[in-house]
FIVO-691324 format. One line per 2 residues: for each residue x, y, z of C-alpha. Coordinates in nm, 3 decimals. Layout:
BEGIN
X:Y:Z; ... $
***
This chain:
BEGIN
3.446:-5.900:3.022; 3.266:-5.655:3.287 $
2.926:-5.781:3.411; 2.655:-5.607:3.588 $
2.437:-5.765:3.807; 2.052:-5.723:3.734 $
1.857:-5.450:4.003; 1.573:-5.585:4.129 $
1.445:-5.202:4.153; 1.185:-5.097:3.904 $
1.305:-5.016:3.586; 1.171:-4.682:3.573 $
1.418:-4.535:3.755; 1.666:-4.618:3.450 $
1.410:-4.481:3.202; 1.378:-4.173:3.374 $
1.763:-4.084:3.394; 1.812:-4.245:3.029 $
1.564:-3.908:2.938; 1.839:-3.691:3.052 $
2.086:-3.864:2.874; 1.917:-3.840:2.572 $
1.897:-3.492:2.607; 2.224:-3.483:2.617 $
2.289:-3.700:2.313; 2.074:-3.519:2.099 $
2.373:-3.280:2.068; 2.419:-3.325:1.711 $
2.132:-3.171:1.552; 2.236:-2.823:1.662 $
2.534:-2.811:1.433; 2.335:-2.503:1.191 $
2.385:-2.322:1.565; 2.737:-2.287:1.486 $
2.820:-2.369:1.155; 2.758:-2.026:1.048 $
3.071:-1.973:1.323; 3.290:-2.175:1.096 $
3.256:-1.993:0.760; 3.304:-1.654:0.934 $
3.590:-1.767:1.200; 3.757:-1.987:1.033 $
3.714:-1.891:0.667; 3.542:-2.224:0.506 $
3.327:-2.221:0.232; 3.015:-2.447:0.201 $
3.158:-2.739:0.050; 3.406:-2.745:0.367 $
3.125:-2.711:0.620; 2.878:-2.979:0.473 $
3.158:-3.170:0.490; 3.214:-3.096:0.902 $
2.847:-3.176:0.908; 2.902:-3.511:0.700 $
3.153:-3.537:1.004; 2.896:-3.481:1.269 $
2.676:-3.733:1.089; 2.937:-3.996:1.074 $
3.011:-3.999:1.428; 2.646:-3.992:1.554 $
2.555:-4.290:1.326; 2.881:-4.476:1.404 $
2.753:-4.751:1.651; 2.933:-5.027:1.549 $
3.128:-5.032:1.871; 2.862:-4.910:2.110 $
2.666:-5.183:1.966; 2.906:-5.454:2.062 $
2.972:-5.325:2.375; 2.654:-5.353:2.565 $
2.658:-5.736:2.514; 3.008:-5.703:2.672 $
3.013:-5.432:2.933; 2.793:-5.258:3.183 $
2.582:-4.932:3.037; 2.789:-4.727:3.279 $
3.110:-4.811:3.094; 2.915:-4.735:2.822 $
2.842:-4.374:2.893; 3.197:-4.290:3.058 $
3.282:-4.328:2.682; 3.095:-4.162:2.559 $
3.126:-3.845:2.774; 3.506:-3.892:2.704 $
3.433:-3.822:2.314; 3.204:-3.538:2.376 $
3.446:-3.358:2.622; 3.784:-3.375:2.384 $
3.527:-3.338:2.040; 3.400:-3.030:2.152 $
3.645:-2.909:2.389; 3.935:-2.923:2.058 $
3.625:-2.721:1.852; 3.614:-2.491:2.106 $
3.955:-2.435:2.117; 3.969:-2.353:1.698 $
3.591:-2.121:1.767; 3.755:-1.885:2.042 $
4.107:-1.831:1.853; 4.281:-2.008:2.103 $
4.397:-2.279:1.866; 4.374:-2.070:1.565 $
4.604:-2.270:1.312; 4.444:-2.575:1.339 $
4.388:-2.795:1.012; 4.076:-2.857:0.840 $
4.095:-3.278:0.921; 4.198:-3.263:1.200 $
3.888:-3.006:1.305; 3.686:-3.305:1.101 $
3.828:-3.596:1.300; 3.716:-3.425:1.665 $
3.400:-3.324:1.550; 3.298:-3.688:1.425 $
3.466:-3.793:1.791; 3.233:-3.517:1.961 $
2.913:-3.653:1.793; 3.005:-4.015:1.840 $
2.948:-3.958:2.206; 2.592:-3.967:2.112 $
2.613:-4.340:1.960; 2.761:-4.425:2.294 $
2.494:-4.271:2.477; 2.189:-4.347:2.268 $
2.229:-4.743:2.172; 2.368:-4.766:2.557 $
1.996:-4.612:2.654; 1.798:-4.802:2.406 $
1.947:-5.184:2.409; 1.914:-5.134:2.816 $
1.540:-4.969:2.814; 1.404:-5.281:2.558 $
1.509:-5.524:2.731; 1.373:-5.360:3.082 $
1.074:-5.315:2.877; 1.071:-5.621:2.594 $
0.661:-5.607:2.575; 0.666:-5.224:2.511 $
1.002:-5.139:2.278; 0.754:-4.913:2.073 $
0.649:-4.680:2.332; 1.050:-4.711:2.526 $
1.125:-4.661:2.134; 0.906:-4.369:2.081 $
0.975:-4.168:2.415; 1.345:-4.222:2.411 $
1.433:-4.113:2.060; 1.097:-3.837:2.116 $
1.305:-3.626:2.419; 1.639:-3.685:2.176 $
1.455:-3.496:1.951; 1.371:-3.232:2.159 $
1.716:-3.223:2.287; 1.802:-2.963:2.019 $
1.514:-2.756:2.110; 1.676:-2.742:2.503 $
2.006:-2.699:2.365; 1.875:-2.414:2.159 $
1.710:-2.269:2.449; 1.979:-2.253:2.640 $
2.207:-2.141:2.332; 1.966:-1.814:2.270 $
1.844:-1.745:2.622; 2.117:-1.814:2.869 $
2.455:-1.796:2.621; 2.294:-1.530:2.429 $
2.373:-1.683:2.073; 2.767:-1.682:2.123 $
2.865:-1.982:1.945; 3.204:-2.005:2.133 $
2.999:-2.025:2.472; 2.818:-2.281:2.311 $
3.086:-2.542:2.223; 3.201:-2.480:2.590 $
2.883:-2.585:2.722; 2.898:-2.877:2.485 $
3.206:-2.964:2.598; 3.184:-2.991:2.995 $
2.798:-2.973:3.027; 2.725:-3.332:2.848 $
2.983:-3.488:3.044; 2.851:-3.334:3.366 $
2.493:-3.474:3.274; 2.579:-3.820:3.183 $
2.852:-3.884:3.446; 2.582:-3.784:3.714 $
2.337:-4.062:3.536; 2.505:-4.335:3.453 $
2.499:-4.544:3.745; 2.156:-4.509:3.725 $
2.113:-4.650:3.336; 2.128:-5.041:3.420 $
1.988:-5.362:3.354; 1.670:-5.452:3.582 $
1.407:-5.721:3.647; 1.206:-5.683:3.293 $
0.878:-5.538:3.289; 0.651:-5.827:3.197 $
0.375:-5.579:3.063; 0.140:-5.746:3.261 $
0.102:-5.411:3.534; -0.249:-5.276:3.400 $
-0.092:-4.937:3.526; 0.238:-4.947:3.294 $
0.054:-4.809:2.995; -0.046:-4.508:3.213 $
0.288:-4.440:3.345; 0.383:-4.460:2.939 $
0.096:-4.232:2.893; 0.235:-3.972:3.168 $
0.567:-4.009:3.032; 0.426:-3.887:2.687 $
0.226:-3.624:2.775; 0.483:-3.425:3.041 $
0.743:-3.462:2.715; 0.468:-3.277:2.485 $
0.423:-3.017:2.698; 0.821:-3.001:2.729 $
0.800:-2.961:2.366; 0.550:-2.681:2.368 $
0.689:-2.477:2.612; 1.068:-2.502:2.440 $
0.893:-2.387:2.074; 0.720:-2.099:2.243 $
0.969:-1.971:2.446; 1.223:-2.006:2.240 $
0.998:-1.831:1.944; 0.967:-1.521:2.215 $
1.326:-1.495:2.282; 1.412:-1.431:1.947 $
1.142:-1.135:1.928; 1.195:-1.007:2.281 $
1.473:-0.932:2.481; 1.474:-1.140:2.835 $
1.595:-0.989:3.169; 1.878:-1.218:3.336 $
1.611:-1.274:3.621; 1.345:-1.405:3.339 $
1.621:-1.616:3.137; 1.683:-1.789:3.453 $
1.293:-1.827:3.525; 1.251:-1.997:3.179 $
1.563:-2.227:3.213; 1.420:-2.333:3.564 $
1.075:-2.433:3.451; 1.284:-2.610:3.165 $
1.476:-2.790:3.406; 1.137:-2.878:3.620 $
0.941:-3.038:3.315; 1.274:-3.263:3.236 $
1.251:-3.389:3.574; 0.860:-3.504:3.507 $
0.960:-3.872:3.389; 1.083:-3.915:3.758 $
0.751:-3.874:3.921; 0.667:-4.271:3.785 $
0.930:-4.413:3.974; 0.835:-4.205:4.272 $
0.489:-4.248:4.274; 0.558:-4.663:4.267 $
0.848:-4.617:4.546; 0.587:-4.443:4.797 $
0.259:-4.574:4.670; 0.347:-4.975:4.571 $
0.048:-5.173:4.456; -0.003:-5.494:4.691 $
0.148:-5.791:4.550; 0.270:-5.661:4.179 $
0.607:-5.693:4.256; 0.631:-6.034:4.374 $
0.438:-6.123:4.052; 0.632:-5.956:3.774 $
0.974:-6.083:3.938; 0.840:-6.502:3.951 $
0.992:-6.539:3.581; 1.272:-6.427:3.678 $
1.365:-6.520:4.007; 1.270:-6.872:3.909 $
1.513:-6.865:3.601; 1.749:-6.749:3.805 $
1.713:-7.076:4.038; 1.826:-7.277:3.775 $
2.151:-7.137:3.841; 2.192:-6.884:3.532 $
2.427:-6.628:3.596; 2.202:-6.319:3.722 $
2.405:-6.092:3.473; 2.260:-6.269:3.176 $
1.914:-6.268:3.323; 1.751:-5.931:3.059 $
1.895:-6.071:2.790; 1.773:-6.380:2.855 $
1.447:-6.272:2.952; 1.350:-6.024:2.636 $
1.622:-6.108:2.413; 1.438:-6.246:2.127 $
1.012:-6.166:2.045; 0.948:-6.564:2.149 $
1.008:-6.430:2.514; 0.755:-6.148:2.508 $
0.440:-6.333:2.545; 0.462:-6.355:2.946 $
0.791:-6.449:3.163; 0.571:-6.651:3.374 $
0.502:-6.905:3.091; 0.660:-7.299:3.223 $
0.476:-7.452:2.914; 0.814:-7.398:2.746 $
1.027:-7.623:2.976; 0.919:-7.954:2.816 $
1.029:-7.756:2.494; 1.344:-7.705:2.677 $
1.438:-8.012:2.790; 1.338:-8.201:2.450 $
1.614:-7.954:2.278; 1.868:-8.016:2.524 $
1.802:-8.387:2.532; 1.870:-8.374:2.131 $
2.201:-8.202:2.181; 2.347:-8.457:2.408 $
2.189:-8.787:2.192; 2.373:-8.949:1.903 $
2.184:-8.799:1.659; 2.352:-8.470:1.630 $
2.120:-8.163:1.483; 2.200:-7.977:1.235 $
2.165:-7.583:1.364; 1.823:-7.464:1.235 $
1.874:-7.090:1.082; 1.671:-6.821:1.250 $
1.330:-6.763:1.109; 1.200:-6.418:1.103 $
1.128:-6.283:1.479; 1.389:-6.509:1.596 $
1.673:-6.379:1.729; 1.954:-6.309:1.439 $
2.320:-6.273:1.425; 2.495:-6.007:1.187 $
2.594:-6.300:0.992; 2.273:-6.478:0.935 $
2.053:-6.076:0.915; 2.291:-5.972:0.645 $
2.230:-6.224:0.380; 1.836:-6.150:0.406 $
1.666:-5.906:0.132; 1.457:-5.801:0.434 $
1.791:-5.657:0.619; 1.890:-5.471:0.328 $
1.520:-5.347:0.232; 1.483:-5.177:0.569 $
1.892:-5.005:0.541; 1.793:-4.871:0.160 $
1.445:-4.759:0.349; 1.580:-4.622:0.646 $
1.906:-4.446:0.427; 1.618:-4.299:0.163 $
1.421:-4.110:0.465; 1.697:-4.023:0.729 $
1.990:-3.997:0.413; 1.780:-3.720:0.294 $
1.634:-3.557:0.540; 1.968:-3.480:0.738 $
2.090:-3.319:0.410; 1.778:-3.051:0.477 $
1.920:-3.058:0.881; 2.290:-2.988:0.779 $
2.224:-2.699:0.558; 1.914:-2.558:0.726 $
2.090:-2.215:0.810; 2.201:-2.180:0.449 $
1.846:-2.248:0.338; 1.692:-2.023:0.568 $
1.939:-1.750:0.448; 1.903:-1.847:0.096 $
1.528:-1.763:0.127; 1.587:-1.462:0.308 $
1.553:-1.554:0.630; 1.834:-1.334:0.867 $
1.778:-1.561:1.220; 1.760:-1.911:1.136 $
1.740:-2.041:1.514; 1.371:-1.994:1.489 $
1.406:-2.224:1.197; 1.558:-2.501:1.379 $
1.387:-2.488:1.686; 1.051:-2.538:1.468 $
1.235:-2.862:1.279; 1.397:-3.009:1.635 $
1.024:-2.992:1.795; 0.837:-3.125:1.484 $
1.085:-3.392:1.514; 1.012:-3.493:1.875 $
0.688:-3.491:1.727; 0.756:-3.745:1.478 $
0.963:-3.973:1.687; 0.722:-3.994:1.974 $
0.426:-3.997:1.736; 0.613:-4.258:1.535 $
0.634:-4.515:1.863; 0.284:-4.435:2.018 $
0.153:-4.453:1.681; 0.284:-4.782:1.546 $
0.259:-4.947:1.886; -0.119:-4.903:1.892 $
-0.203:-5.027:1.535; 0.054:-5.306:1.563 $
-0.140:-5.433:1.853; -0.473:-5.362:1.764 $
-0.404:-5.440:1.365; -0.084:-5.617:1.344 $
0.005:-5.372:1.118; 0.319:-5.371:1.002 $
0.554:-5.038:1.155; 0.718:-4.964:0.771 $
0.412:-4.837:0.676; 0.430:-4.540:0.863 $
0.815:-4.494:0.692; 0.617:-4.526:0.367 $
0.383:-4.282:0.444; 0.565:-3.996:0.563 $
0.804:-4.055:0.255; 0.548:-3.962:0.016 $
0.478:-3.622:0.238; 0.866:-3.594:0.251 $
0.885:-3.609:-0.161; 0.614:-3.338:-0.189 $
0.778:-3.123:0.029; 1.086:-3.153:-0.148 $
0.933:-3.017:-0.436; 0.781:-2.703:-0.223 $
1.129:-2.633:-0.124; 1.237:-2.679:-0.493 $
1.042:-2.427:-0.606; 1.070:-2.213:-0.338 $
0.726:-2.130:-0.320; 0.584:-1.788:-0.129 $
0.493:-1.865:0.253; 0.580:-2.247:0.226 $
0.912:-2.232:0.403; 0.810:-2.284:0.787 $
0.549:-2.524:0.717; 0.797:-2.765:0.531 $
1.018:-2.745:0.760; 0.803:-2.866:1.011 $
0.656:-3.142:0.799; 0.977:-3.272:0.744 $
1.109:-3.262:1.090; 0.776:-3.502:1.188 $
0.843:-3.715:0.880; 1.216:-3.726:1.006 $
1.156:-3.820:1.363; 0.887:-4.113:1.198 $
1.177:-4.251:1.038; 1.421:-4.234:1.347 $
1.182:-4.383:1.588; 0.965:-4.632:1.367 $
1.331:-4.830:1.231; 1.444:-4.922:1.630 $
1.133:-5.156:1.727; 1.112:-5.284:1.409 $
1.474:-5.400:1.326; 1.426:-5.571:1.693 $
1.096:-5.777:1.601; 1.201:-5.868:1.243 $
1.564:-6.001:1.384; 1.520:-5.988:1.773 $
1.690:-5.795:2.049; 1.964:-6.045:2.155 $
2.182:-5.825:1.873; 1.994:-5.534:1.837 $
2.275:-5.331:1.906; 2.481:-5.429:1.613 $
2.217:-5.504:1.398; 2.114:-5.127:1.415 $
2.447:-4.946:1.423; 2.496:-5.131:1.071 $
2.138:-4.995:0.956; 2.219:-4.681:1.096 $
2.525:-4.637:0.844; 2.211:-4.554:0.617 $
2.235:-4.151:0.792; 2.629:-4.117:0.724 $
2.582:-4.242:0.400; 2.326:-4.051:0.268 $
2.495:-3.712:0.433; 2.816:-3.797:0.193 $
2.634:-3.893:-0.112; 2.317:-3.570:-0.096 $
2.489:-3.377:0.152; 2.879:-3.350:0.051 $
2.879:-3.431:-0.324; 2.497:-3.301:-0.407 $
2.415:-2.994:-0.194; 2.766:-2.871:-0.105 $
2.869:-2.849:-0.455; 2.577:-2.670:-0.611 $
2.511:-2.427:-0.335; 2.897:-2.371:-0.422 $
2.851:-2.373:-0.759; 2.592:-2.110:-0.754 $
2.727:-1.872:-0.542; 3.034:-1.835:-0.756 $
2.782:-1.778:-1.037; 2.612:-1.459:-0.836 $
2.982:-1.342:-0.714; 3.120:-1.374:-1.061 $
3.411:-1.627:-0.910; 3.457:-1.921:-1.050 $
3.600:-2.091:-0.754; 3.471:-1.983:-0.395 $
3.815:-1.949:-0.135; 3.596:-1.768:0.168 $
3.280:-1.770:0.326; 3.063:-1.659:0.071 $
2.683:-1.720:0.096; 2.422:-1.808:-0.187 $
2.071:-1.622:-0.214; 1.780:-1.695:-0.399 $
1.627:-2.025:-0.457; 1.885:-2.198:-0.712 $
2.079:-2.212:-0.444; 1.922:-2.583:-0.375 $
1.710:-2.618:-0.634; 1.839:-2.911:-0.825 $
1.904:-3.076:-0.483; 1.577:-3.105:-0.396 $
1.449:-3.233:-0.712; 1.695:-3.504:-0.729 $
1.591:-3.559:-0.342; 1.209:-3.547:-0.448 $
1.320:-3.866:-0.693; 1.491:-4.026:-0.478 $
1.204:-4.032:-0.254; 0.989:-4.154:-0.500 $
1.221:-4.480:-0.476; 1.211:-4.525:-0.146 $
0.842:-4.520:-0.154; 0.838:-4.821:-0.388 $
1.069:-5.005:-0.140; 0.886:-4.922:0.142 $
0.603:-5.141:-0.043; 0.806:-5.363:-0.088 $
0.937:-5.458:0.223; 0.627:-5.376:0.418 $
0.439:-5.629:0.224; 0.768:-5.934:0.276 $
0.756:-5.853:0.654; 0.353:-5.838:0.729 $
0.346:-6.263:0.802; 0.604:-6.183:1.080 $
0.348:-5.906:1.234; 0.070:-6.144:1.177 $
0.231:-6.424:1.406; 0.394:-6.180:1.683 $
0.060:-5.958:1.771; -0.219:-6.201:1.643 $
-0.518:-6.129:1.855; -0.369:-5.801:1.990 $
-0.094:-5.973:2.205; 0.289:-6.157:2.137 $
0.295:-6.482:2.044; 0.578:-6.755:2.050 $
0.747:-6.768:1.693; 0.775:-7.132:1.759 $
0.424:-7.184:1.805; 0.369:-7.001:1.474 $
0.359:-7.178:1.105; 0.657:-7.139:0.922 $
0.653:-6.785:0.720 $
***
């Protein structure tokens, strides 16, 4: 087992460079960039290209492993994986797009496209499990601005698709190929465990702050420009310009560790590293020391605390008497293994939740070009750079957001899932009925809702079950995307979008790239998504209402609390 010693650097250095990362591992989304590639290339009809983006969905929600890794090796192991899978994914792809493979067969073309996106469940639980536990006391806001520049990972990608590759979908997949290997290799020394933040600096929320604000202008200037380069026609010089200033606002989350490196407050750095070093002294293994430090919510009140000793010593007196204990389960907020989450309603409440809002929504994402073009709509990139920044939108939104009311309310983070499922069921029905000047704005409603749903599921799956296994915990609730793309994507969408194009071409069975217009296309696809919305909704009561004691005892009085100073829930 590979071990990596804890930095005693800041650990926003590690945040900063897991923002570039996640740019890169927000790959996936921009599948509707070249999809259209491989009905007209390659000859597939729709069925056969829902099902490369039930591939796509697969992969990227496959975490299982990545999950089990980072409690056995080092984050940069991690990402050398994962830019492994992205460079023989895409490079193969590439290969079949540009002709050069031309003969190859339809599974195996599935197979390297769900290795391609499972680069980005490498990269993204590798960036998350190692950014909470640097920063236990604030996983919403690491949460919110981690998952917020994946989101608007798709818009760069899309920038650099239409401005700089000028829409060649072949170029694209190259880029894919070497250019996300070339970004993470260059960061992934930097992604590493450090002395946890105890959120005790009165200047961290400002440096979150920062962080937040340089990514929403990031956001705006990606929608615009990209917006103006499909209506004007950019010089090489200009394309360059744009890419540049691009590059320049990505660099912004930098300026925090910078700013601490040359101006250091007086005496915050011997203070936030006490807990530590003085765990440490007791001759842990320095390794261990994050997860030790933020691995469950009873260690996010302060690291500083020694009132828990006696508590410590009374427990480890009982396991050496001759009265042996019997193991106590795990309440709620305690840390939980796979084993002991999995047998809890709660566990399974938050999966049928999570798989209602992200299950659906990706079936919009996967078939967005065919949507666009079934409602007459000849450039769809416009279409999807509108959905990728609306969903930034939502997943930073969906940290700040939740972070401030559970602190100031203790309110529970699920009922932000509930609320943007009962937009996301009306704007199923807008798209079901196809109604006049309704198509951008739903889009964009249900990229926010989306990125909610993304961003709200990671803190809270970590406070209802802890962070010590976080990383499996969530790669098993994160089956709920995969899933959903089979069941509405594959066997829902594919088959009557199918289905109705034969009807307009007079076929009765489609063997080529034919596409559907009109909106029957997806009509009954989004009615039966509108009901199944309406289900989630009633779980999202549910589940919100179970889990609110567990809020009540962690952020009672606007701070953490101990679990085990709690009453039983």
């Amino acid at each position: 087992m590979l071990k990596e010693k804890v930095g005693s650097r800041p650990p926003w250095v590690g945040l900063a460079a897991a923002v570039w990362v996640q740019i890169a591992a927000g790959n996936t989304p921009t599948f509707p960039l070249y999809s259209h590639s491989l009905k007209s290339v390659l000859g597939f009809d729709q069925l056969h290209v829902t099902l490369l983006g039930v591939a796509v969905d697969v992969g990227e929600n496959f975490s299982l492993l990545p999950g089990i890794a980072c409690n056995k090796f080092p984050p940069w192991l991690n990402l050398l994986v994962g830019s492994l899978s992205a460079f023989l994914g895409y490079g193969v792809v590439y290969l079949a797009i540009s002709q050069t493979l031309p003969s190859l067969h339809f599974l195996l073309l599935w197979f390297c496209l769900l290795i391609a996106a499972n680069s980005t469940a490498w990269f993204t639980t590798t960036v998350l499990v190692t950014n909470m536990r640097n920063f236990p006391a604030s996983r919403g806001s690491v949460a919110g601005v981690l998952k917020g520049y994946g989101g608007l990972s798709a818009s760069v990608l899309t920038e650099i698709y239409s401005i700089l590759l000028r829409n060649s979908s072949s170029k694209y997949l190259l880029f894919l190929s070497l250019g996300i290997p070339a970004i993470c290799l260059s960061m992934m020394f930097l992604v590493r465990p450090c002395t946890p933040a105890t959120g005790d600096d009165p200047a961290e929320p400002y440096h979150f702050q920062f962080v937040q604000v340089s990514s929403v202008i990031l956001g705006v200037y990606l929608l615009v420009s990209t917006i103006l380069g499909n209506v004007y026609t950019f010089s090489d010089a200009l394309s360059y310009a744009l890419v540049t200033v691009m590059v320049l606002l990505l660099m912004a989350p930098l300026a925090v560790p910078l700013k601490m490196t040359l101006f250091p407050r007086n005496g915050t750095k011997p203070e936030q590293q006490v807990g530590s070093s003085e765990f440490l002294s007791q001759g842990k293994d320095e390794s261990a020391a994050p997860l030790l430090a933020s691995s469950s919510t009873g260690a996010l009140g302060s690291f500083n605390d020694q009132d828990d000793l006696p508590e410590v010593a009374e427990l480890l007196a009982l396991g050496e008497g001759a009265v042996k204990q019997k193991k106590r389960r795990p309440k709620r907020g305690e840390d939980f293994k796979l084993t002991e989450a999995i047998v809890k309603a709660d566990f399974w409440l938050l999966f049928l939740v999570y798989f209602v809002g992200v299950g659906t929504g990706v079936t919009v994402l996967n078939n967005l070009a065919q949507i666009g073009i079934a409602r007459g709509e000849e450039d769809t990139t416009t279409l999807l750079s509108i959905f990728s920044f609306c969903n930034f939108l939502g997943r930073l939104g969906g940290g700040v957001v939740s972070e401030h009311f559970v602190r100031t309310k203790s309110l529970p983070r699920t009922v932000w899932m509930l609320c943007t499922q009962i937009i996301m069921l009306i704007v199923y029905l807008l798209f079901a009925y196809a109604i006049s000047g309704t198509l951008y704005p739903a889009v964009a409603f249900l990229g926010v809702c989306y990125g909610v749903q993304l961003s709200v599921i990671i803190p809270t799956v970590s406070e209802v079950f802890g962070l010590k296994h976080y990383g499996v915990l969530s790669s098993v609730i994160g089956l709920g995307n995969p899933i959903g793309a089979v069941l509405f994507s594959v066997l829902l969408a594919g088959n009557v979008y199918d289905s109705e194009a034969a009807k307009q071409h007079g076929i009765d069975l489609l063997d080529s790239g034919v596409s559907c217009l009109g909106p029957n296309c997806f009509k009954l696809t989004f009615l039966i998504l509108a009901g199944v919305c309406a289900v989630g909704i009633i779980l999202s009561v549910v589940v919100t209402l179970r889990i609110k004691p567990v809020y009540r005892m962690l952020y009672a009085g606007g701070s953490f609390r101990h679990p085990q100073t709690s009453s039983s829930h």
